[in-house]
C-alpha positions in Angstrom: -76.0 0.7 -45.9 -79.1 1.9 -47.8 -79.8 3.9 -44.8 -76.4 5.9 -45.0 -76.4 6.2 -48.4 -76.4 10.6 -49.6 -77.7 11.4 -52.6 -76.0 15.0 -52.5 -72.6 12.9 -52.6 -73.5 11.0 -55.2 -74.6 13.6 -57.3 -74.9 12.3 -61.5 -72.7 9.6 -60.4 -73.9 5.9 -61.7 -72.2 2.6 -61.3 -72.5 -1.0 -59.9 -71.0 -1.8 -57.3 -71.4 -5.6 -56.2 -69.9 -7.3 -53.3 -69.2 -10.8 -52.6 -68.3 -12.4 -49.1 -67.2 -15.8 -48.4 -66.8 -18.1 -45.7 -69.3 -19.8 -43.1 -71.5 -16.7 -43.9 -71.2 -16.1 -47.2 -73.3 -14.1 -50.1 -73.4 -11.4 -52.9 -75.0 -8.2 -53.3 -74.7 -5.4 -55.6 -75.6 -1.7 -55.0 -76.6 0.1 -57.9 -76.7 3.4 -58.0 -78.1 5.9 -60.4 -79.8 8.8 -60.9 -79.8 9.7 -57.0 -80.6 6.7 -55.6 -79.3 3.3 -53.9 -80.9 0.0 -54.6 -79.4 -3.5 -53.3 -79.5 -6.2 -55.8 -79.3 -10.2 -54.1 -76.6 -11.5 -56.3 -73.2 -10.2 -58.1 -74.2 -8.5 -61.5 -71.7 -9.3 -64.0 -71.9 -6.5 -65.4 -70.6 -4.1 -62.6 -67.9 -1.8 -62.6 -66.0 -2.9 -59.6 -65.9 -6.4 -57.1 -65.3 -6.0 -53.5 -64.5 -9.5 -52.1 -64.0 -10.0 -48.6 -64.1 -13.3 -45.9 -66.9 -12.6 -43.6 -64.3 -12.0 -40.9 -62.9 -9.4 -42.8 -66.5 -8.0 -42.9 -66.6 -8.4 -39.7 -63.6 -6.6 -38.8 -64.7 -3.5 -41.2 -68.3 -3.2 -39.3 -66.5 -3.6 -35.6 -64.0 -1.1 -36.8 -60.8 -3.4 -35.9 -59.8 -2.2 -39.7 -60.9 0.0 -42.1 -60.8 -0.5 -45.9 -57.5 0.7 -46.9 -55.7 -1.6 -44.3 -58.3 -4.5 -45.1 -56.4 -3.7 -48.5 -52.8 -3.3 -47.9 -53.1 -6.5 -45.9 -54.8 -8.8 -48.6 -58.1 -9.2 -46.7 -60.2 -7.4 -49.3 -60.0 -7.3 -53.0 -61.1 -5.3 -55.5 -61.6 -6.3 -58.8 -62.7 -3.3 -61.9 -62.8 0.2 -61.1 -61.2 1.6 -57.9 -62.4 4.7 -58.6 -66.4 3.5 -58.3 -65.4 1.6 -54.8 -64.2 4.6 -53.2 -66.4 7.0 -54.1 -69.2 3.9 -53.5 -67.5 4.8 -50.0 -67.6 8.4 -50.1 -71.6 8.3 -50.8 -72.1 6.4 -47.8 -70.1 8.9 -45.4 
């Protein structure tokens, strides 16, 4: 994702956005993002503005394309926890 990520997008915009994914595979990260840049963090910060949680077949599904994030959503296969605003435009920096 760090390779995706657009600075331009982002513009002033800071937040943390951490991610946690469970199942056979499972983990934590959390992107942080300030001052222009993306950096990936091993581990959920508690202190960060929003939680995406996901099964890793729901990660899965997302990467593949079978779904995208608002139907992941609408059909209880990822949560967000915190600020909905910072998750999409965490999105919207990575387009």
């Amino acid at each position: 994702m760090a390779g995706r990520f657009n600075p331009k997008k982002a513009g002033n915009w800071k937040a943390k956005v951490a991610y946690e994914i469970f199942g056979e595979t499972s983990g934590a990260a959390t992107f942080v993002i300030a001052d222009g840049k993306m950096e990936v963090v091993e581990g959920k910060d508690p202190e960060a503005s929003a939680v995406v949680k996901m099964t890793d077949i729901a990660l899965r599904k997302l990467i593949e394309g079978k779904i995208d994030a608002l139907t992941g959503m609408n059909m209880g296969m990822i949560q967000v926890e915190g600020s909905e605003a910072d998750v999409a435009m965490f999105g919207e920096s990575l387009g």
